[in-house]
N, C-alpha and C positions, 0 to 999 in steps of 0.2 A: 843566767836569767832568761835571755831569750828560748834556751833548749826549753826551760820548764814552762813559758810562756806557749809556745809551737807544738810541745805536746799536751797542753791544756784544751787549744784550739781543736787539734785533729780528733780527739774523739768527738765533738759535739760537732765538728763535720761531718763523723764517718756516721753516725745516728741519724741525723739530717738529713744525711743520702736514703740510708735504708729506709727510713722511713717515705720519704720521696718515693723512693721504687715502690713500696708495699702498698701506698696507696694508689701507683698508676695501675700496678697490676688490678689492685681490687676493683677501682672503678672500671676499668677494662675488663673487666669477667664476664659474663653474660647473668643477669636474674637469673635465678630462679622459678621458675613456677610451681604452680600447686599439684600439678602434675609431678612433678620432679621430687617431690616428698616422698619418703621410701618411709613408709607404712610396714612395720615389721607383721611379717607372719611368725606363728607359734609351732614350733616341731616339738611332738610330745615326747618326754624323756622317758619314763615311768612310771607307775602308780605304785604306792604306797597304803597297806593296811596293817594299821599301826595300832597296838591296844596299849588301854590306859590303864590305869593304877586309879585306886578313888584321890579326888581332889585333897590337898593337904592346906586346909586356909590359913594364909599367913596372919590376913588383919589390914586393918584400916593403916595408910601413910601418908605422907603430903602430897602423895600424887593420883589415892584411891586404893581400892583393895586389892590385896594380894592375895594370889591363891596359885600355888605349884600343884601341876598335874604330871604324875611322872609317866614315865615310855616305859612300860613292861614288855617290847616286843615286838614281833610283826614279820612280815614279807614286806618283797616288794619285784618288781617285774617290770620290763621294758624291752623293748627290739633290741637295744643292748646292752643291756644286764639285768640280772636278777641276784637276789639274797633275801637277808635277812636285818629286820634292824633287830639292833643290840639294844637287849635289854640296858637301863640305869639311866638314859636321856630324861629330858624333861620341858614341863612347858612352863614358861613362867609368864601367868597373866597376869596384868593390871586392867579392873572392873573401871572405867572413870563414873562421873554422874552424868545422866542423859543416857544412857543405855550401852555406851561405849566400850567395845574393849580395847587388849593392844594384846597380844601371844607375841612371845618368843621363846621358836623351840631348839634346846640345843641336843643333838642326838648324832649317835653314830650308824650307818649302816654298812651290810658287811657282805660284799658281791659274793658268788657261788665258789668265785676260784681264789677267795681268802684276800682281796682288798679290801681296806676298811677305811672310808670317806667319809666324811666331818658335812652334817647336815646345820644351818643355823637356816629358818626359818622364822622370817617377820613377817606381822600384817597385823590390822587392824578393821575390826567391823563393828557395827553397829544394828542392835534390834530393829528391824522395822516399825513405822509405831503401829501397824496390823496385829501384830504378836508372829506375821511368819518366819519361816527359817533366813536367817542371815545369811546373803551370800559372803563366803570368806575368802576373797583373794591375799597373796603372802608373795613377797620378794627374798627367795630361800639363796643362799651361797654359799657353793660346796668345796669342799678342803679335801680334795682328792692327793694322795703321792705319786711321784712324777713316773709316768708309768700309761698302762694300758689306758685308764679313764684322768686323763691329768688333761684331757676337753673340757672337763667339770669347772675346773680352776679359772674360765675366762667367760663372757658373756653373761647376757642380761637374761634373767630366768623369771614365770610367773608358776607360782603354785597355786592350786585350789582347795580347799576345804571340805569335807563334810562328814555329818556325825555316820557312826556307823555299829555293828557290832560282830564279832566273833566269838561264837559257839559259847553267846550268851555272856562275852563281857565285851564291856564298853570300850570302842575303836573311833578313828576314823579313816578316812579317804581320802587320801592327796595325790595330788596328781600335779607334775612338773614338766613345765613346757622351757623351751630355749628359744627367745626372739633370735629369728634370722631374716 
C-alpha cells in the first residue's frame, strides 16, 4: 500500500515541479515588442497560365451553387522551375448568396525534367458591390515527391488570381508566393 501510495504522490510532484520551472522561465523571458513581430515577406514561386474548360453547373445545395470548372492545361514558369499543367484538374466552386465565392482547385503540374506535383488551391472572394473585378487571394499546398522540389511540401504559401486568356480561350493567372 504505501509503494502505490508514494508513486501516486511522485508524479503530481514531478508536474508541480515542471510546471513551477515553465512558469519561472516564462515570467523571466523578456516581452516582446512590436518591434520584435516578424512580419513575413513573400518570395515569388512562379506564375501559372492555366486554361479553362466551359463551366459544367452542378445546381443549387445546402451550401449554394455548384459549378466545376475543369483545367484543360497550361504552363507555368518560375526562377526555379518551369512546365506544364496537366490537363483533367479542376476547380470546384461554391457561388454562396451576397456575391460570395469559395474555389477549390485540385490540379497537377508537371516540371520540364518530368516531376509531377499535386497543386490544391483554396480561396474565397467576393463581388465588390461597384460591380469591379474581385481581388482573388488562395492558400494553395503542394504535394511535391521527395526529391528536387520536395521545398514545396513545407511552408505557408499565398496565390493570386486573375482572369485571363490564351489564343482565345478562357485562362487564368496565378501567381504563387512563399512567406519567409
Amino acid at each position: 500500500m504505501k509503494l502505490q501510495a508514494s508513486a501516486t504522490i511522485r508524479p503530481k510532484f514531478g508536474v508541480a515541479m515542471l510546471l513551477s520551472a515553465f512558469l519561472g522561465i516564462y515570467a523571466s523571458a523578456p516581452a516582446q515588442s512590436a518591434e520584435a513581430d516578424q512580419t513575413p515577406e513573400l518570395e515569388f514561386l512562379f506564375e501559372e497560365l492555366v486554361t479553362l474548360g466551359p463551366d459544367e453547373p452542378v445546381g443549387a445545395t445546402p451550401y449554394g451553387d455548384r459549378n466545376i470548372i475543369p483545367i484543360t492545361g497550361g504552363r507555368f514558369e518560375g526562377p526555379k522551375m518551369k512546365g506544364e499543367i496537366v490537363p483533367g484538374g479542376w476547380d470546384w466552386q461554391l457561388a454562396a448568396s451576397g456575391g460570395c465565392k469559395r474555389l477549390e482547385a485540385d490540379y497537377m503540374i508537371k516540371t520540364d525534367d518530368g516531376v509531377v506535383i499535386n497543386v490544391l488551391n483554396i480561396g474565397t472572394f467576393c463581388t465588390p458591390p461597384d460591380g469591379g473585378p474581385a481581388h482573388i487571394f488562395t492558400t494553395p499546398v503542394f504535394e511535391a515527391p521527395m526529391g528536387k522540389y520536395d521545398w514545396l511540401n513545407g511552408g505557408a504559401y499565398v496565390g493570386t488570381v486573375a482572369r485571363a486568356e490564351v489564343n482565345g480561350e478562357r485562362a487564368v493567372r496565378i501567381r504563387f508566393y512563399r512567406a519567409k
